[in-house]
C-alpha positions as a printed NumPy array, in Angstrom:
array([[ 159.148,  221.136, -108.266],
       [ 160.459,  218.769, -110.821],
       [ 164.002,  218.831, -108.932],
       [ 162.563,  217.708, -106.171],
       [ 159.909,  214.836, -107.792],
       [ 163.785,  213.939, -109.419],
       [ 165.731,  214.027, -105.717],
       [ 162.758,  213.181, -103.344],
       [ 160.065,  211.277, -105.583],
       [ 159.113,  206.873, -106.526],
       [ 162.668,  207.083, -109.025],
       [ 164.946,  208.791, -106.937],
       [ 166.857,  205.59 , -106.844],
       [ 167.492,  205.823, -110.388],
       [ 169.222,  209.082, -110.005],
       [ 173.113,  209.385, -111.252],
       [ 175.107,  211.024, -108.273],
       [ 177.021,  213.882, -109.31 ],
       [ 174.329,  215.875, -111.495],
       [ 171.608,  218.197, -111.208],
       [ 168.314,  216.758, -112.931],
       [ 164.963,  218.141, -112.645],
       [ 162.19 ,  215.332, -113.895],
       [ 158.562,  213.829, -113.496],
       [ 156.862,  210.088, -113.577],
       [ 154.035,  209.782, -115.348],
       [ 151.256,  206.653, -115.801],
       [ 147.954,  206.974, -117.599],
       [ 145.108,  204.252, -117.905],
       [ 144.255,  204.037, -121.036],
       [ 140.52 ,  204.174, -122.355],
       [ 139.038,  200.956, -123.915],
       [ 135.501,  200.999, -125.15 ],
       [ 134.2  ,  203.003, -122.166],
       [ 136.228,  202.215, -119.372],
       [ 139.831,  202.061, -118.658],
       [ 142.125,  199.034, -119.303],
       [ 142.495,  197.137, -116.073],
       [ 145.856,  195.932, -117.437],
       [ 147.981,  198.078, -119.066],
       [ 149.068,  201.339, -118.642],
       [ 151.486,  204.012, -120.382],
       [ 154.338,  205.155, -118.392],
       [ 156.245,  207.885, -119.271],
       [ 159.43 ,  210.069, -117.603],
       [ 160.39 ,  213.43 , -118.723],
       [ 163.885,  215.685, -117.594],
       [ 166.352,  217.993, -118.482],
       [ 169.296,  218.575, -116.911],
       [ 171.221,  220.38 , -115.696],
       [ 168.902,  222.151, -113.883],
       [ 170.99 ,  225.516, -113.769],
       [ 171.948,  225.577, -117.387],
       [ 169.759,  222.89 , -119.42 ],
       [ 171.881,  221.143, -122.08 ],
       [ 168.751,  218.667, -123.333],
       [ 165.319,  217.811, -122.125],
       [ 164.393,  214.89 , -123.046],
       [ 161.222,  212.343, -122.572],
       [ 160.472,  208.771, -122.568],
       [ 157.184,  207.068, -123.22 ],
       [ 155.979,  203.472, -123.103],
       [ 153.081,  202.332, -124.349],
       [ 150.811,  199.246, -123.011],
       [ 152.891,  198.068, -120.243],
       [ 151.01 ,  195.222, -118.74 ],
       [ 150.884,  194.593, -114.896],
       [ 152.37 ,  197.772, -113.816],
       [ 149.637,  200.064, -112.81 ],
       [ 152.206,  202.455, -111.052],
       [ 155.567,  201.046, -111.815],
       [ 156.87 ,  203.859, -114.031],
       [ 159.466,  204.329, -111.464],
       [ 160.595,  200.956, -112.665],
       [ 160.778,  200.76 , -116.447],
       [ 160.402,  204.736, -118.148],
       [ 162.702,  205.749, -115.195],
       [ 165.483,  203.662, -115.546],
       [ 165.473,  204.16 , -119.06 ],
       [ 165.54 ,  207.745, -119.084],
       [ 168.559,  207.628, -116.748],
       [ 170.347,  205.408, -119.002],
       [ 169.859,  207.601, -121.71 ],
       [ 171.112,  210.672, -119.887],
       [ 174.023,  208.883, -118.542],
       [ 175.193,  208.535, -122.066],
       [ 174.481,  212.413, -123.16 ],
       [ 175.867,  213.923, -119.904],
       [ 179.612,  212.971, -121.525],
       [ 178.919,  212.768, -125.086],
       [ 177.677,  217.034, -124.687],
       [ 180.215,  217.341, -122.3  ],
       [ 178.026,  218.181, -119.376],
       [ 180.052,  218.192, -116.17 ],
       [ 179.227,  217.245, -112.624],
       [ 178.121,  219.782, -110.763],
       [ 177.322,  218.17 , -107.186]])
């Protein structure tokens, strides 16, 4: 399931071509004196990879992001991604697509 919410879900665009990653969006309200914050949100993103043979899992969370009620596919996303593009050489993780 997470392969596919990786391949086929809102951040598939982020994706790096070439390697297996199985990961999950996230976005929570978050609860401010009895009701939810109408204006920020947490956002998180959470992978490992590869999918076959996991080398690292790893997860990203930010806190308070104003004005993006569903937008994790635009800010923890990309971030993960960048991350991962720097382990997938630096632990010698090949492509395997």
């Amino acid at each position: 399931m997470m392969a596919d919410a990786a391949n086929l879900g809102e951040a598939k665009w982020t994706k790096i071509p070439g390697f297996t990653v199985a990961a999950k969006t996230g976005t929570a309200q978050i609860p401010v004196a009895g009701h939810y914050d109408p204006t920020n949100t947490n956002h998180s993103f959470i992978g490992f990879a590869p999918i076959d043979h996991p080398k690292f899992v790893y997860a990203c969370k930010l806190s308070t992001l104003q004005l993006l009620q569903s937008g994790q596919q635009k800010t923890a996303a990309p971030l993960w991604y960048g991350v991962a593009k720097d382990l997938f050489p630096y632990l010698g993780i090949q492509p395997d697509q």
